[in-house]
MIKE-228483 format. One record per atom (N, C-alpha, C): residue in one letter; atom name; x, y, z. Coordinates in nm, 3 decimals. Each point is the difference from the previous one (the first is absolute). Layout:
BEGIN
  aa  at        x        y        z
   a  CA        X        Y        Z
...
This chain:
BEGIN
  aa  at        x        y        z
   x   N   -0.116    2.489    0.294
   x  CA   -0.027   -0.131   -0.055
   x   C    0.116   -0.040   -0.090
   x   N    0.011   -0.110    0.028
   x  CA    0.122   -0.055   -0.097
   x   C   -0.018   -0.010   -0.122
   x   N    0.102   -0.020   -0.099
   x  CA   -0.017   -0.016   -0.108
   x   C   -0.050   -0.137   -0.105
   x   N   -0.124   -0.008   -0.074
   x  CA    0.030   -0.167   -0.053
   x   C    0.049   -0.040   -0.069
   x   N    0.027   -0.061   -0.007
   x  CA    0.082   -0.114   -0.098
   x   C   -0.103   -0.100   -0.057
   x   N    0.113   -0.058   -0.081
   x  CA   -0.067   -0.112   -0.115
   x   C   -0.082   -0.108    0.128
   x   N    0.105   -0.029    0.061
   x  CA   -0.040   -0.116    0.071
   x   C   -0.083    0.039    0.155
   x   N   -0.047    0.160    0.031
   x  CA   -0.081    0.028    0.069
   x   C   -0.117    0.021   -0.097
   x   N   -0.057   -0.059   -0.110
   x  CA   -0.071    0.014   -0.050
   x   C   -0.093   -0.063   -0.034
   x   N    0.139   -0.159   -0.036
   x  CA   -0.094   -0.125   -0.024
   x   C   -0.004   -0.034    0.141
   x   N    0.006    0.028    0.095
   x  CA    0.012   -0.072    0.155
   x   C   -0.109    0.101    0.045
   x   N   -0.072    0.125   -0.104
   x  CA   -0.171    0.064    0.105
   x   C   -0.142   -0.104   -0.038
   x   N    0.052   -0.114   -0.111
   x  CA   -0.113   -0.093   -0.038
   x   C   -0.020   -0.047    0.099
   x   N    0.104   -0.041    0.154
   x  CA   -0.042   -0.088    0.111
   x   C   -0.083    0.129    0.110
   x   N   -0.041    0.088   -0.006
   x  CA   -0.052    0.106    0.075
   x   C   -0.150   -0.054    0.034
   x   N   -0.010   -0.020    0.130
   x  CA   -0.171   -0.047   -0.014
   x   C    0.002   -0.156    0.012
   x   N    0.117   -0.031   -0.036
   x  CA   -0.028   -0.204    0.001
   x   C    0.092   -0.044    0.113
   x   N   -0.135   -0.118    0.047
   x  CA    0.041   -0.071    0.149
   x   C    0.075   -0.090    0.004
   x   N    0.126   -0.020    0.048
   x  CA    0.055   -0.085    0.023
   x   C   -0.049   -0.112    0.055
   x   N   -0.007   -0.156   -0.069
   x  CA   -0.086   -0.081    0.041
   x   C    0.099   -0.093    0.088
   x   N    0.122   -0.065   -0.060
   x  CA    0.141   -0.151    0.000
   x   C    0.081    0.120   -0.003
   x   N    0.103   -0.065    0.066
   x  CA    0.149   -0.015   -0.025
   x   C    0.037   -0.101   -0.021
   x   N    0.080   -0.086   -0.090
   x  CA    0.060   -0.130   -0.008
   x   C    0.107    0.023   -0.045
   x   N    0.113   -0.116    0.020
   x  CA    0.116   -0.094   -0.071
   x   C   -0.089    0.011   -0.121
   x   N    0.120    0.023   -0.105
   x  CA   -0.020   -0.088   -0.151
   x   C    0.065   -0.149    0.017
   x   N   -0.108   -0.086   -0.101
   x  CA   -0.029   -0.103    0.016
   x   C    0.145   -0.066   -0.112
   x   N    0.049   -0.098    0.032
   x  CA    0.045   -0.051   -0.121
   x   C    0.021    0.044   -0.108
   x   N   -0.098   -0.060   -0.069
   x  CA   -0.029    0.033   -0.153
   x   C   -0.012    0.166   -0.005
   x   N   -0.031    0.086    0.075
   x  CA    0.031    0.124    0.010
   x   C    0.124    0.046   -0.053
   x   N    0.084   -0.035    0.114
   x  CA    0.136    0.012    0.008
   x   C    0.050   -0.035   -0.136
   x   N   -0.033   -0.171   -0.065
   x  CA    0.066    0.028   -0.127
   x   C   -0.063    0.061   -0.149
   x   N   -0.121    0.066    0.035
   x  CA   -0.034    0.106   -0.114
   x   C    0.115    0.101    0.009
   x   N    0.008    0.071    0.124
   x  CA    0.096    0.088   -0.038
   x   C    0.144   -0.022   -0.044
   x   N    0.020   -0.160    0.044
   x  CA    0.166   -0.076   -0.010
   x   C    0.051    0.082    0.109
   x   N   -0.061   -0.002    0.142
   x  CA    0.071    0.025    0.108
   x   C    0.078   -0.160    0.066
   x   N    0.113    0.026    0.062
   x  CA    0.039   -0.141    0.044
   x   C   -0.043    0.011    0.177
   x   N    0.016   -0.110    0.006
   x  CA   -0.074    0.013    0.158
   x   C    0.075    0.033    0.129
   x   N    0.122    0.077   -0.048
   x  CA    0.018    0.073    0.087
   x   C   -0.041    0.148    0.039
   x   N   -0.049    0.026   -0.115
   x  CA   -0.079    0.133    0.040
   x   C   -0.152   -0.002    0.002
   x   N   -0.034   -0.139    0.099
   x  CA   -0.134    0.040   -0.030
   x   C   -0.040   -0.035    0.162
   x   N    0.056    0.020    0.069
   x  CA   -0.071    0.094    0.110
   x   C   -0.032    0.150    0.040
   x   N    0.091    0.077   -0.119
   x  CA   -0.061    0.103    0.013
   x   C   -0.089    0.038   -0.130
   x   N   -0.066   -0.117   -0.049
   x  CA   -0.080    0.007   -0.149
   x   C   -0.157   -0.028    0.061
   x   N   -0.047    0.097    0.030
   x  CA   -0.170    0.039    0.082
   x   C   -0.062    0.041   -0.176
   x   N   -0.180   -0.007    0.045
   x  CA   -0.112    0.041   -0.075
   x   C   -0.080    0.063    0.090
   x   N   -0.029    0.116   -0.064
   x  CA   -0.109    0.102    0.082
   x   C   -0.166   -0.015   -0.063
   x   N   -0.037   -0.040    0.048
   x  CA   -0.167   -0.020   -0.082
   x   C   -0.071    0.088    0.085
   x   N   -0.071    0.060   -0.106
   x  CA   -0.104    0.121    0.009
   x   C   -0.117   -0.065   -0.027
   x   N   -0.114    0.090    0.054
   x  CA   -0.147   -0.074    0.035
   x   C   -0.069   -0.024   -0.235
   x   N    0.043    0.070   -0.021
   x  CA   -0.027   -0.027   -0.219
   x   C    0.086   -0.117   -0.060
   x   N    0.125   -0.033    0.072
   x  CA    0.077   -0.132   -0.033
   x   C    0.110    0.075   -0.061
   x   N    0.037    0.146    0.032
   x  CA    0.103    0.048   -0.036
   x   C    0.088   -0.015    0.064
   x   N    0.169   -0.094   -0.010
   x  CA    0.114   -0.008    0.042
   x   C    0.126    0.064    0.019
   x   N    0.012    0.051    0.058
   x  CA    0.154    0.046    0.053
   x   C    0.128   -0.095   -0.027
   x   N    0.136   -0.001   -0.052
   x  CA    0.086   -0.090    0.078
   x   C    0.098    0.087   -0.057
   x   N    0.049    0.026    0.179
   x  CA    0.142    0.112   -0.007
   x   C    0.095   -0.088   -0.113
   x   N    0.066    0.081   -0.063
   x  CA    0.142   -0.042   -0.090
   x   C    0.107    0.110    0.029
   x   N    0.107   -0.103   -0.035
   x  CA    0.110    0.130    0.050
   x   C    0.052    0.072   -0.109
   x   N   -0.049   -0.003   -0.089
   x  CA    0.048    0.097   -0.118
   x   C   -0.099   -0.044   -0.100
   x   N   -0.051    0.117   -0.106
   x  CA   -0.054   -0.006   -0.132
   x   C   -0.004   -0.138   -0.049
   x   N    0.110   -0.080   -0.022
   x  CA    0.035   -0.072   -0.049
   x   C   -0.075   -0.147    0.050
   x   N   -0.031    0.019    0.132
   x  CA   -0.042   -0.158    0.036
   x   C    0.109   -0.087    0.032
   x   N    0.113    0.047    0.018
   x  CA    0.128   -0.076    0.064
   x   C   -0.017   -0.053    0.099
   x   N   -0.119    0.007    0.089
   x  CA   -0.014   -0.032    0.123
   x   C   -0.102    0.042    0.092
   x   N   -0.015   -0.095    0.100
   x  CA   -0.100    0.071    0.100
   x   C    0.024    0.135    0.052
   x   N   -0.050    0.080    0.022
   x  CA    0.011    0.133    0.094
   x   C   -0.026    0.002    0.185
   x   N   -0.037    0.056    0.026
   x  CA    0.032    0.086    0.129
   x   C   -0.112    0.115    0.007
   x   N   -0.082   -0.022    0.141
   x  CA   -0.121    0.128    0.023
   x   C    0.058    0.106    0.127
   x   N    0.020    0.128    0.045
   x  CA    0.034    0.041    0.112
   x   C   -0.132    0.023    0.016
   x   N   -0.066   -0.034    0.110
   x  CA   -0.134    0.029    0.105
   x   C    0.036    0.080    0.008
   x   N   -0.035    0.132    0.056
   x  CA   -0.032    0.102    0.062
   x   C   -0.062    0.127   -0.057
   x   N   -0.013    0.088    0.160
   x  CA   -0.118    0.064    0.043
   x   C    0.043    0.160   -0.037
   x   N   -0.016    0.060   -0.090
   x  CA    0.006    0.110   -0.042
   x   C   -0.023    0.118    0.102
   x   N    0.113    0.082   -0.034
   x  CA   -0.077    0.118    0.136
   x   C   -0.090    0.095   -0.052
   x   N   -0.093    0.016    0.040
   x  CA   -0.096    0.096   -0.044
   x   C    0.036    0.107   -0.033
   x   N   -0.018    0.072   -0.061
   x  CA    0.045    0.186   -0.071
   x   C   -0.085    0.088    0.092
């Protein structure tokens, strides 16, 4: 088993919760964070079935939208 980390830690609160939406952030989204609109096709919201949100960023900082890689883990 791998090792956890900080951020495999706060990311076991989503364990158990259903992915309900995927969306675009909306506008006014975009300028809470002061993203400009060129990075906001890759600026998504993940909503979980409690109203808990996801939205990839590409660094700590909130500099920007992030990036998800899909995939399928090989079994051990």
């Amino acid at each position: 088993m791998s090792k956890e980390t900080y951020y495999s830690k706060e990311a076991s609160v989503l364990v158990g919760k259903k992915v309900v939406a995927v969306r675009p952030l909306a506008k006014e989204e975009l300028d809470n964070y002061a993203w400009d609109d060129h990075n906001s096709e890759k600026a998504i919201a993940i909503i979980f079935d409690d109203g808990t949100v996801i939205i990839p960023l590409q660094d700590d900082e909130a500099n920007g939208p992030g990036v998800l890689d899909v995939a399928e883990l090989e079994k051990v």
